[in-house]
C-alpha positions in Angstrom: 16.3 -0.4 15.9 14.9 -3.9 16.0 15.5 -6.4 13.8 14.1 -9.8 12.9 16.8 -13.4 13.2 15.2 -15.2 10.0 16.2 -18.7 11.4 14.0 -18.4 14.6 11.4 -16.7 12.8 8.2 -18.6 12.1 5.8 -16.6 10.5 3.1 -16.9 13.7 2.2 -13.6 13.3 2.1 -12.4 16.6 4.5 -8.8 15.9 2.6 -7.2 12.8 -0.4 -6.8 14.0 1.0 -5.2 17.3 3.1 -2.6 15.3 1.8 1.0 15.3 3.9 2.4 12.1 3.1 -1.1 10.2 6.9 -1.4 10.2 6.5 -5.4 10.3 5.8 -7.5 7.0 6.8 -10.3 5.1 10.3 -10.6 3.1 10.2 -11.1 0.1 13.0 -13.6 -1.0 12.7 -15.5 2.5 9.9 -17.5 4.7 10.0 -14.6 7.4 9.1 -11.2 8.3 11.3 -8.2 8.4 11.3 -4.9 10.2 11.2 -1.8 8.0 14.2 0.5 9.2 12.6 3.6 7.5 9.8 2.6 9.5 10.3 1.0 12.7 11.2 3.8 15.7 11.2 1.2 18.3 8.3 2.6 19.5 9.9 5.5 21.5 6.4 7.2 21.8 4.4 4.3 23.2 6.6 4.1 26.0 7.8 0.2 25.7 8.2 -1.5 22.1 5.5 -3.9 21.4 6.6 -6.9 19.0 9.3 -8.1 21.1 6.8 -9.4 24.6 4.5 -10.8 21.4 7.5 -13.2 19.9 7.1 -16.8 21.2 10.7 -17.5 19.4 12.7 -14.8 20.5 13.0 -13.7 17.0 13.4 -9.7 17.5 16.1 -8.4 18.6 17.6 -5.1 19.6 20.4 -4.2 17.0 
C-alpha cells in the first residue's frame, strides 16, 4: 500500500490523474492529497505502480 507524506506534498497534481482505480484525491481537513486504502492496489495488474515515477517531491511512499 502507498501512501502520501502531507509535508512534501504539494498539490502539483501529477499522481491522480495517473491512477487507474481513482484511488488519489484531495484530503479533506489538509492542503494535500491522500491515497484511498480501500482503493489503491498498488497497481499489481499494471505491472509497475504509476504515481510514484510521476511525484516531483518524493511524496508517495511505500508503507
Amino acid at each position: 500500500m502507498h501512501f502520501i507524506k502531507p509535508d512534501l506534498c504539494v498539490m502539483c497534481d501529477a499522481c491522480r490523474p495517473v491512477c487507474p482505480r481513482n484511488a488519489i484525491s484531495a484530503a479533506a481537513s489538509a492542503k494535500t492529497y491522500e491515497i484511498d486504502s480501500d482503493l489503491c492496489n498498488d497497481c499489481t495488474n499494471m505491472g509497475a505502480v504509476r504515481c510514484v515515477p510521476q511525484c516531483p517531491t518524493d511524496a508517495i511512499a511505500k508503507s
